[in-house]
N, CA, C and O atoms as a Tripos MOL2 file, in Angstrom:
@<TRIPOS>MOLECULE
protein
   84    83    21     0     0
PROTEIN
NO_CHARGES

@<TRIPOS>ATOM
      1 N           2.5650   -0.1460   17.7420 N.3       1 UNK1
      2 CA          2.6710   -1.1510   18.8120 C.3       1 UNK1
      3 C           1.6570   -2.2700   18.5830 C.2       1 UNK1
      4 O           1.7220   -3.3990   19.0700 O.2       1 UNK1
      5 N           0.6560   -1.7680   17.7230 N.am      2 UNK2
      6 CA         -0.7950   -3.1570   18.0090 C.3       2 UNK2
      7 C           0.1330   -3.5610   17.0150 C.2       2 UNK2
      8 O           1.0180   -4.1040   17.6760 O.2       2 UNK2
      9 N           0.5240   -3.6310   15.5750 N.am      3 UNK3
     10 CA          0.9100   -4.5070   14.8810 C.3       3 UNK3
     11 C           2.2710   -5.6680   15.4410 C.2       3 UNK3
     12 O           2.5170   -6.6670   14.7650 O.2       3 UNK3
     13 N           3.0230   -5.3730   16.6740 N.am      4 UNK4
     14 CA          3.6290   -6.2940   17.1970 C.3       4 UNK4
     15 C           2.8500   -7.0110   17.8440 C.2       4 UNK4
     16 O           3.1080   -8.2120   17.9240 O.2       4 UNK4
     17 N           1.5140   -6.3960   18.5780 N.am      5 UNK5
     18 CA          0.8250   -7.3280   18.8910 C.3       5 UNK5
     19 C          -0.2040   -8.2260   18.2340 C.2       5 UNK5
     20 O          -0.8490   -9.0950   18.8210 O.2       5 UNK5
     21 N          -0.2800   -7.9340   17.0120 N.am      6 UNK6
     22 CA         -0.6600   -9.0700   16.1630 C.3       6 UNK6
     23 C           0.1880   -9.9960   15.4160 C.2       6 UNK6
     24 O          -0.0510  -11.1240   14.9860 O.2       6 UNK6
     25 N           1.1860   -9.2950   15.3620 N.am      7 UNK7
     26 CA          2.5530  -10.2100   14.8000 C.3       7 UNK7
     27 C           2.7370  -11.4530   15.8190 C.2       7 UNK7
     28 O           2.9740  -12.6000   15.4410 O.2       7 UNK7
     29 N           2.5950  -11.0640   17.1360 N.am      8 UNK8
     30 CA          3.0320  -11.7390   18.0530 C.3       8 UNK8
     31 C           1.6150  -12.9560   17.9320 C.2       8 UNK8
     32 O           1.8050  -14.0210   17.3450 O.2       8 UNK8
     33 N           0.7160  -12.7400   18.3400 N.am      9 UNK9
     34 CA         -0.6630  -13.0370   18.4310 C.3       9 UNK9
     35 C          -0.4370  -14.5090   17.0210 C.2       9 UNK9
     36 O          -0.3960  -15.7230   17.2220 O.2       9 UNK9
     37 N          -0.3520  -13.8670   15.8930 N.am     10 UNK10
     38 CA         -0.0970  -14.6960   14.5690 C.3      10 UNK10
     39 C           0.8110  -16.1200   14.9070 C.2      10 UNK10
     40 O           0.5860  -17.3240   14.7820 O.2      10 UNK10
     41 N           2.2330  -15.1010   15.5210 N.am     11 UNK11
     42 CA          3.3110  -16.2240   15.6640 C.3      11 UNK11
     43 C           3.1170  -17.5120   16.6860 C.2      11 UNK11
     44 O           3.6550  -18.6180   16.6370 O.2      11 UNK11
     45 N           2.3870  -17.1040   17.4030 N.am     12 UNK12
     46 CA          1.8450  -17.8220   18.4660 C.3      12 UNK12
     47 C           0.9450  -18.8200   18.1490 C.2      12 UNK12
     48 O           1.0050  -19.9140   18.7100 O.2      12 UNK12
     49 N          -0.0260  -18.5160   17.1640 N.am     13 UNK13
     50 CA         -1.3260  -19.2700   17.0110 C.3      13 UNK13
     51 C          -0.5160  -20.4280   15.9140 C.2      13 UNK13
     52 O          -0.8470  -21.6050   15.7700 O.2      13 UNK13
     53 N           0.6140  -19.7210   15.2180 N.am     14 UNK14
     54 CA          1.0030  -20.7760   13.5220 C.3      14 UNK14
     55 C           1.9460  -22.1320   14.7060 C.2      14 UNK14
     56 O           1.8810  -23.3610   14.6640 O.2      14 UNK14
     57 N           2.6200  -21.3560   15.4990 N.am     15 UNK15
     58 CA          3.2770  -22.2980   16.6610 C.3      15 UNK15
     59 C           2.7050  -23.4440   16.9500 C.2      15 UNK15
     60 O           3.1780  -24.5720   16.8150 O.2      15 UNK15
     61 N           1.4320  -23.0550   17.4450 N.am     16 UNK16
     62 CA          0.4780  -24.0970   18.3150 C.3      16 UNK16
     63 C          -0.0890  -24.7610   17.3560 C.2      16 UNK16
     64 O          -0.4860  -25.8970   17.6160 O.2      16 UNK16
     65 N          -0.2730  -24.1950   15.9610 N.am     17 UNK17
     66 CA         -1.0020  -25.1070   15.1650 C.3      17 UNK17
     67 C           0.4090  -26.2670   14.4870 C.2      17 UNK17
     68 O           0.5080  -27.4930   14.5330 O.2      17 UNK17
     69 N           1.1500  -25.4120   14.0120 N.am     18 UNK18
     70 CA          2.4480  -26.0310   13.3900 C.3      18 UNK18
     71 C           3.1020  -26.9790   14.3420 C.2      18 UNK18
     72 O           3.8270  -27.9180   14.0110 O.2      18 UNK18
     73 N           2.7520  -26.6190   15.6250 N.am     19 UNK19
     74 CA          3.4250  -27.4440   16.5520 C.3      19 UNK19
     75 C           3.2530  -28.6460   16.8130 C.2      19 UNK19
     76 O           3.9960  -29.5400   16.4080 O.2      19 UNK19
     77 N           1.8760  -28.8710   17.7880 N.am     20 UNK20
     78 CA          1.4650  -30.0860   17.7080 C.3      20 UNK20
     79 C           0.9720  -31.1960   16.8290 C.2      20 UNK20
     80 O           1.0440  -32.4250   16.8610 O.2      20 UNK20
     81 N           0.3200  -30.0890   15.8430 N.am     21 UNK21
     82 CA         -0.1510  -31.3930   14.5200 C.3      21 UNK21
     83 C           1.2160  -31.4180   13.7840 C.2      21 UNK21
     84 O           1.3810  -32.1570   12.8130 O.2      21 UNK21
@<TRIPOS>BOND
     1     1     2 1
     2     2     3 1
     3     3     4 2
     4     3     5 am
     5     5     6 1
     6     6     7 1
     7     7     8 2
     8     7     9 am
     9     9    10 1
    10    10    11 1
    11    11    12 2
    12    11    13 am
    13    13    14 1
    14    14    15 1
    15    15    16 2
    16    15    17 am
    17    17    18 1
    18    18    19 1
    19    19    20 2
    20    19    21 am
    21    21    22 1
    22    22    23 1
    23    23    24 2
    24    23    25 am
    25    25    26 1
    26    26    27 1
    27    27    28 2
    28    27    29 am
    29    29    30 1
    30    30    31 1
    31    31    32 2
    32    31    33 am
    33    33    34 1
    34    34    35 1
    35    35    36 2
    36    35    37 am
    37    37    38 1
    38    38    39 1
    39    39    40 2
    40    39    41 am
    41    41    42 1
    42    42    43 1
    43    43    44 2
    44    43    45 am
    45    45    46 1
    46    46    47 1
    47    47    48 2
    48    47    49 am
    49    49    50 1
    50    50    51 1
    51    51    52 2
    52    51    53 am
    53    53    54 1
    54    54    55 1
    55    55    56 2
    56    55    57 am
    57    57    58 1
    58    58    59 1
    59    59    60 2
    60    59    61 am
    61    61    62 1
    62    62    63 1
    63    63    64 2
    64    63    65 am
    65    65    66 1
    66    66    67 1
    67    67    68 2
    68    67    69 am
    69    69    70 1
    70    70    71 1
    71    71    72 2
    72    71    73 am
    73    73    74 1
    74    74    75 1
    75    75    76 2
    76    75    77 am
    77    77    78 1
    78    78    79 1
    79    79    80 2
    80    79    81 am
    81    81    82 1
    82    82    83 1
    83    83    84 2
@<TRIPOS>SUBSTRUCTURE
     1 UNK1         2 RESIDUE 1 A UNK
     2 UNK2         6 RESIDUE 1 A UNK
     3 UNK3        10 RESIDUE 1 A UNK
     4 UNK4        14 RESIDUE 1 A UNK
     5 UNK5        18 RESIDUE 1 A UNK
     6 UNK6        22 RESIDUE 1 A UNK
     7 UNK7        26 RESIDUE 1 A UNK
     8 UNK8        30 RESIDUE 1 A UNK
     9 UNK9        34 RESIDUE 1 A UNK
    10 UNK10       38 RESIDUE 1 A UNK
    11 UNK11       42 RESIDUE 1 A UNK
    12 UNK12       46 RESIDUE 1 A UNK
    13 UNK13       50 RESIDUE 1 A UNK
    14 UNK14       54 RESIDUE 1 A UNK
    15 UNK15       58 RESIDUE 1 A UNK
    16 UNK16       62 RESIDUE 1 A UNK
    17 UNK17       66 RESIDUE 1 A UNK
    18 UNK18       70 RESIDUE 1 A UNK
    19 UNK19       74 RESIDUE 1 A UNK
    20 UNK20       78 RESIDUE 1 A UNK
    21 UNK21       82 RESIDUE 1 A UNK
């Protein structure tokens, strides 16, 4: 279960970075 929650955690952070810049 923690590794979905770092999967998730990951996907989230590349989002916000990939996202706005």
């Amino acid at each position: 279960m923690h590794r979905y929650a770092i999967l998730a955690a990951l996907s989230v952070l590349s989002g916000c970075v990939s996202g706005p810049d």
